[in-house]
C-alpha positions as CSV (number, residue, x, y, z in Angstrom):
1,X,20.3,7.8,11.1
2,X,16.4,7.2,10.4
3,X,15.7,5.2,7.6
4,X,12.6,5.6,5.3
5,X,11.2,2.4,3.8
6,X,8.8,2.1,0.8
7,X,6.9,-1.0,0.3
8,X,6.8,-0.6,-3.4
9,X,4.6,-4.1,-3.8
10,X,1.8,-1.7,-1.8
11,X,1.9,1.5,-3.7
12,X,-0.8,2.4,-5.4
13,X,0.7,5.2,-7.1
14,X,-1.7,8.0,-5.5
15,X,0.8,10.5,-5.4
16,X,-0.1,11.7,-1.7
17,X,3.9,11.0,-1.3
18,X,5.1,13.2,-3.3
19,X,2.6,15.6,-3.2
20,X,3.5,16.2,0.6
21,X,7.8,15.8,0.1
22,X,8.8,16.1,-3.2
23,X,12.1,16.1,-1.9
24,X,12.3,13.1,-1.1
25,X,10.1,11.2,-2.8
26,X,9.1,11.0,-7.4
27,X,7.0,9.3,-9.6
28,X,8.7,6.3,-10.9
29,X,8.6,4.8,-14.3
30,X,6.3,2.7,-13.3
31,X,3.6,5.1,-12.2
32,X,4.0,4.6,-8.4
33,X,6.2,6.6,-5.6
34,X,9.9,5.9,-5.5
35,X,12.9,7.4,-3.2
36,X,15.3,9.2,-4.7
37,X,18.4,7.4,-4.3
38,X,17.3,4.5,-2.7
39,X,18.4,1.1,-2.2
40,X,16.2,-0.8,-4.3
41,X,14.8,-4.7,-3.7
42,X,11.7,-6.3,-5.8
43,X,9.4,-5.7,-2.8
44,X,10.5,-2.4,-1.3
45,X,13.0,0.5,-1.1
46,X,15.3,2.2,1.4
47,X,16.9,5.2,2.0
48,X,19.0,6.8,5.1
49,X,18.1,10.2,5.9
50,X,20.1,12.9,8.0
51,X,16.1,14.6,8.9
52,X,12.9,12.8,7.5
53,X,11.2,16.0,7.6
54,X,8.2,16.1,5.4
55,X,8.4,12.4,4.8
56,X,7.0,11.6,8.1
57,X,4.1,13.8,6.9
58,X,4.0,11.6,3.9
59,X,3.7,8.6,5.8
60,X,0.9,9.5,7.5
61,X,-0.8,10.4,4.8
62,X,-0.4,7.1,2.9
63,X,-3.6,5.2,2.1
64,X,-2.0,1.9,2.5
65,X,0.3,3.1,4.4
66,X,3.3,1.6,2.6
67,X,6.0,4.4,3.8
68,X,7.5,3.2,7.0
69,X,10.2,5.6,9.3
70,X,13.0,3.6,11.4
71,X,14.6,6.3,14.4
């Protein structure tokens, strides 16, 4: 199952993220991206998907390319 990791310590809260898959990812509290229901760790998130979909779009799209996608 692929695997989407956020390095939150990176994030500069741009919004690029969410503005290509709100689906997946949301502003946090903290004014940068976060992945709904992820597994969350002081330096980055996970989360297993069935289909990245637009989240692969996302991570291109990153300007510190943060967003990583495990196959």
């Amino acid at each position: 199952m692929p695997k989407i990791t956020l390095e939150t310590s990176k994030c500069i809260g741009c919004g690029t993220c969410w503005g290509f898959c709100d689906k997946i990812f949301e502003m946090g509290e903290n004014g940068k991206s976060h992945l709904k229901g992820a597994k969350i760790s002081s330096q980055k998130e996970e989360l297993e998907v069935e289909e990245p979909s637009c989240a692969t779009e996302a991570a291109q799209a990153c300007p510190v390319q943060c967003i990583k996608i495990e196959f």
